[in-house]
C-alpha positions as CSV (number, residue, x, y, z in Angstrom):
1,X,21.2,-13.2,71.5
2,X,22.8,-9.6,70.6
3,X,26.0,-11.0,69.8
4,X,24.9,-13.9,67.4
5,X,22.9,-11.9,65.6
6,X,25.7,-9.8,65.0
7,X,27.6,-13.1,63.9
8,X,25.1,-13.8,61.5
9,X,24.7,-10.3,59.8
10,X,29.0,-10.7,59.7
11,X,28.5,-13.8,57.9
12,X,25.6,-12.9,55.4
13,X,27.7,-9.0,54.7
14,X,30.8,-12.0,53.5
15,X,28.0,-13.1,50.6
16,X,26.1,-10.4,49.5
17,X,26.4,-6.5,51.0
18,X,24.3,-3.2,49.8
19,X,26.3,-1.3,52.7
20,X,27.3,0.9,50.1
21,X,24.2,1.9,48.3
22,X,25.4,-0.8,45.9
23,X,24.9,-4.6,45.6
24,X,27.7,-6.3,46.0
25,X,28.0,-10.4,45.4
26,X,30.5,-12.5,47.5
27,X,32.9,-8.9,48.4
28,X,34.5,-11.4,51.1
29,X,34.7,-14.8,50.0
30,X,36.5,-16.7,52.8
31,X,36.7,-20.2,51.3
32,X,36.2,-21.4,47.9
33,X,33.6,-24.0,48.2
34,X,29.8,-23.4,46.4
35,X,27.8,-21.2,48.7
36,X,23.8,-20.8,47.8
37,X,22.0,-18.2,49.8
38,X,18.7,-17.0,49.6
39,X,15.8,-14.6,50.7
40,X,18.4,-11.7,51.0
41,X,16.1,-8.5,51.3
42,X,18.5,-5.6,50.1
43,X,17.6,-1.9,51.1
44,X,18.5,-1.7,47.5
45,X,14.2,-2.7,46.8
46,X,15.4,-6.5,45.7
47,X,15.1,-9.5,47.4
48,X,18.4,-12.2,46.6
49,X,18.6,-15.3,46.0
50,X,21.7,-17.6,44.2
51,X,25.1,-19.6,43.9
52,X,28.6,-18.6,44.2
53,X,31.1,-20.8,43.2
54,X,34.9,-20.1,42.7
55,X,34.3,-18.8,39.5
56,X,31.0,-17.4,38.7
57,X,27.8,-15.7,41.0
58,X,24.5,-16.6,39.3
59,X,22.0,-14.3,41.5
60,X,17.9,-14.3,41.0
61,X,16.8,-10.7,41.9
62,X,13.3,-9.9,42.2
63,X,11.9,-6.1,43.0
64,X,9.8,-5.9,45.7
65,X,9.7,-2.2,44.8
66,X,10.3,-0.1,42.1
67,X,14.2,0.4,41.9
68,X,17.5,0.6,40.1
69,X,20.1,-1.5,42.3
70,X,23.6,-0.8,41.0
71,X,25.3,-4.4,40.3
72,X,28.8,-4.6,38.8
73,X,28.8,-0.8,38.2
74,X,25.8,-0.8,35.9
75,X,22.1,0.1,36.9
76,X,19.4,-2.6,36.8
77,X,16.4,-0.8,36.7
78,X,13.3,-3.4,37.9
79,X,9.7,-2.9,38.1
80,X,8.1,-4.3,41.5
81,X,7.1,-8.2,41.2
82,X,9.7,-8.2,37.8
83,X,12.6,-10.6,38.0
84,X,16.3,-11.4,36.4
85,X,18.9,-13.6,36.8
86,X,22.5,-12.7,36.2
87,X,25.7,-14.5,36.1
88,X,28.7,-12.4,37.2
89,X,32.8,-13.5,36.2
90,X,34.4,-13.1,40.1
């Protein structure tokens, strides 16, 4: 069981990563088909949720803490419980 969990975090890291103490959206894309993910809780205090297509990542991003997730280099400061939805150029 180990080892496919370690296939899955792989897989979700290729979508969306906060590895870095930032949030990064689709750093790895391996194909260019749509790809929707959702329920991504980031260390970052935001929980994920959106689309990436070939040209554009609409993400949902709702607090689930107080915090200030860095998303294409610029702060997003969010009360807990507040929510926004961004569209990013890839």
């Amino acid at each position: 069981m180990a080892t496919h969990g370690l296939v899955a975090q792989s897989l979700a890291h290729n979508v969306v990563s906060d590895f870095w103490g930032r949030l990064e959206v689709a750093p790895c894309r391996v194909h260019d088909s749509p790809v929707r993910f959702g329920n991504f809780h980031s260390r970052l205090g935001v929980k994920v949720d959106g689309e990436i297509t070939p040209a554009t990542a609409t993400i949902t991003l709702k607090a689930w803490q107080d915090c200030a997730p860095i998303i294409a280099d610029k702060s997003r400061p969010l009360w807990k419980g507040e929510q926004c939805v961004l569209t990013l150029e890839l």
